[in-house]
C-alpha positions as CSV (number, residue, x, y, z in Angstrom):
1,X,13.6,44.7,161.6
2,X,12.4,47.5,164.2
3,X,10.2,46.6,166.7
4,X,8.1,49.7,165.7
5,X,7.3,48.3,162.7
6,X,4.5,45.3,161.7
7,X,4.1,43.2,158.5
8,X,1.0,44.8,157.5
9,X,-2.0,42.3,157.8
10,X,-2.2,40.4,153.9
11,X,0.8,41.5,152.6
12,X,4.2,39.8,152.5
13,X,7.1,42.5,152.9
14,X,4.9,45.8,153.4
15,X,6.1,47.3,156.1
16,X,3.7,49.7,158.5
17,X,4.6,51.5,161.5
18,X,3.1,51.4,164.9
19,X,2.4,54.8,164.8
20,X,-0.4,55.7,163.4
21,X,0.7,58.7,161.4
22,X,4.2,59.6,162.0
23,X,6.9,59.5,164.6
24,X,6.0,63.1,165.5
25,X,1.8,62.0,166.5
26,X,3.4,59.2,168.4
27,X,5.3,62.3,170.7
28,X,1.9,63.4,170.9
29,X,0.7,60.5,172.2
30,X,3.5,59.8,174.5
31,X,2.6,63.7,176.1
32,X,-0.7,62.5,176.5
33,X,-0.3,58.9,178.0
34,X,2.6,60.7,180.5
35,X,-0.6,63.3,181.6
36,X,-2.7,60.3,181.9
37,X,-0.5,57.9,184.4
38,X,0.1,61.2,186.6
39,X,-3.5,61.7,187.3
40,X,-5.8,58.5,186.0
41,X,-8.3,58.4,188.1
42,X,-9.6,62.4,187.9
43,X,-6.8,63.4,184.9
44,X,-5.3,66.7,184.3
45,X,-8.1,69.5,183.9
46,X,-10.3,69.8,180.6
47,X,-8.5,71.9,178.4
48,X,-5.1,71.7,179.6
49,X,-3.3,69.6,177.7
50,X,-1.7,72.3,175.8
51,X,-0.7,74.5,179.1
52,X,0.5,71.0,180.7
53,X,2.5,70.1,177.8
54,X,5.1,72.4,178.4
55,X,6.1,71.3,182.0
56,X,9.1,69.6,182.7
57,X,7.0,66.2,184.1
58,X,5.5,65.8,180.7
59,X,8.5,67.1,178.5
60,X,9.3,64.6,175.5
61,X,10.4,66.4,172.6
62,X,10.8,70.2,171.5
63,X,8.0,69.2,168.8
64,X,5.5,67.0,171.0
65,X,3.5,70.2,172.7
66,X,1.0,71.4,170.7
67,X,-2.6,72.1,171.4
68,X,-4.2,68.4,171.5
69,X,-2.4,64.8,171.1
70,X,-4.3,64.3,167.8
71,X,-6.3,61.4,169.4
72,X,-9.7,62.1,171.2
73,X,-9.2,59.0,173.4
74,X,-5.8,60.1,174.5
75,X,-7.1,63.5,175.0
76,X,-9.7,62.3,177.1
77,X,-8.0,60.3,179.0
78,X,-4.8,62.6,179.7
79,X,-7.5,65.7,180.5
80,X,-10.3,64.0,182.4
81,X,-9.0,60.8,183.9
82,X,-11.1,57.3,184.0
């Protein structure tokens, strides 16, 4: 079984995966969380995940820049740091 997959809680062979949409919000994600251990304490900049994205330093997939990482906390995080 893939490790990036759980036995969904009460059921016996349903298999969910870890990320919580699809494989492409997880790039999102991963873009995000890469913005957020660069800069944690202050982050990136409001409103620059989507110019950031594109940079070599935060490069994951073709498909992971797009204009937010489809998660507020992520966002937050990656853009304005603890």
């Amino acid at each position: 079984m893939p490790s990036r997959y759980i036995i969904a809680p009460g059921s016996t062979n349903n298999l969910t995966p870890l990320a919580p949409y699809s494989p492409l919000h997880e790039q999102h994600y991963a873009v995000g969380i890469k913005m957020f251990i660069d800069n944690p304490i202050f982050g990136q900049a409001p409103n620059m995940y989507d110019v950031l994205c594109k940079e070599k330093r935060f490069f994951y997939s073709q498909n992971a820049c797009t204009n937010h990482p489809h998660n507020s906390y992520i966002q937050l995080l990656a853009e304005t740091g603890l």
